[in-house]
C-alpha positions as CSV (number, residue, x, y, z in Angstrom):
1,X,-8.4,5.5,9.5
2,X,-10.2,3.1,7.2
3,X,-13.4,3.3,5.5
4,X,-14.5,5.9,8.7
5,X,-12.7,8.6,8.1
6,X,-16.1,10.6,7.5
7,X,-16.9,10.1,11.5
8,X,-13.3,12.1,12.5
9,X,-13.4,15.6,11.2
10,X,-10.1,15.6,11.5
11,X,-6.8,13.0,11.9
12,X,-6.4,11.9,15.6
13,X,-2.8,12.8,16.2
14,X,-2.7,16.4,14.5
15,X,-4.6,17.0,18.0
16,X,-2.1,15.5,20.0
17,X,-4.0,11.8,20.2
18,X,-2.9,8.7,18.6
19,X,-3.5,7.3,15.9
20,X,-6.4,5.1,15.5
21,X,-5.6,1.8,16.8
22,X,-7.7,-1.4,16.4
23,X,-7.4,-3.8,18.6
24,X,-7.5,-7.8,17.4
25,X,-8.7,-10.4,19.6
26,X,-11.8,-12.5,20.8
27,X,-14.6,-9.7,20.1
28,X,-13.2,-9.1,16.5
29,X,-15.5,-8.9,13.6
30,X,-14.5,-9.5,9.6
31,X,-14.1,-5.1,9.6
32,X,-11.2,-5.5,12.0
33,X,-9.4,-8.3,9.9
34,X,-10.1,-6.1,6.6
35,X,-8.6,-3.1,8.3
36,X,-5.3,-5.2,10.1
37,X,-4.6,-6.8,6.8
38,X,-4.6,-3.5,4.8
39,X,-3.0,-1.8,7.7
40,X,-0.2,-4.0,7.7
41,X,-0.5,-4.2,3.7
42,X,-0.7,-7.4,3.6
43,X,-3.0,-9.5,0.6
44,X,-6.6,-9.3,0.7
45,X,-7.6,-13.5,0.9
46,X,-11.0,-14.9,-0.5
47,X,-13.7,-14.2,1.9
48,X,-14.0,-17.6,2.6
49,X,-10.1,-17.3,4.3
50,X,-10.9,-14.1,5.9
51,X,-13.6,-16.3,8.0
52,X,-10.7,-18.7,8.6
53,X,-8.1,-15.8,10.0
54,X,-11.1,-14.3,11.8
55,X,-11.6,-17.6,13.8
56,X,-8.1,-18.5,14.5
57,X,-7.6,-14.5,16.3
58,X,-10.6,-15.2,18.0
59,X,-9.5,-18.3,19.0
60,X,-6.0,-16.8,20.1
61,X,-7.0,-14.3,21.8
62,X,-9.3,-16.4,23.8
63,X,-6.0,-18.5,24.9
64,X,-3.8,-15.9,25.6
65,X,-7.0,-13.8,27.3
66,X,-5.8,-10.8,25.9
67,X,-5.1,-9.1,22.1
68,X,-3.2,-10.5,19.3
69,X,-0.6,-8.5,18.5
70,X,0.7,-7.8,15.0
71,X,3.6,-10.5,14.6
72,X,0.7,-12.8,16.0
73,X,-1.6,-11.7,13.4
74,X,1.0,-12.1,9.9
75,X,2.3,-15.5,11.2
76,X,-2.0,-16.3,11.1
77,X,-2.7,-14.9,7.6
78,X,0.7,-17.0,6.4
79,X,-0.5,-19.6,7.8
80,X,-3.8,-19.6,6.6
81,X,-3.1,-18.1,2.8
């Protein structure tokens, strides 16, 4: 749940909802990269690469006109870092 927790007063799915889900794709700020890449524990790059893998799921999910999903997303950060 992030940084955000404070907004829930309690976890989604102990009320029968999923869990909090971000999706990645052309409307994605740096918050929804920071969250991805910790979410999928993968390394926290320089800000200046977070930018980088910022653009490149924009510019994906622009293509594909629809979200990135997570393979999508680790074979960007590989690429990029």
């Amino acid at each position: 749940m992030g940084k955000h927790r404070e907004i829930f007063p309690f976890r989604p799915e102990l009320v029968g909802h999923e869990e909090e889900k971000i999706i990645l794709g052309k409307k994605s700020g740096r918050d929804s990269i920071l969250y991805a890449l910790e979410k999928l524990n993968l390394p926290i790059p320089s800000p200046e690469k977070v930018d980088e893998i910022l653009s490149k799921v924009k510019r994906l999910g622009e293509e594909k006109k629809g979200p990135v999903t997570d393979d999508e997303f680790i074979k960007i950060v590989e690429e990029t870092v």
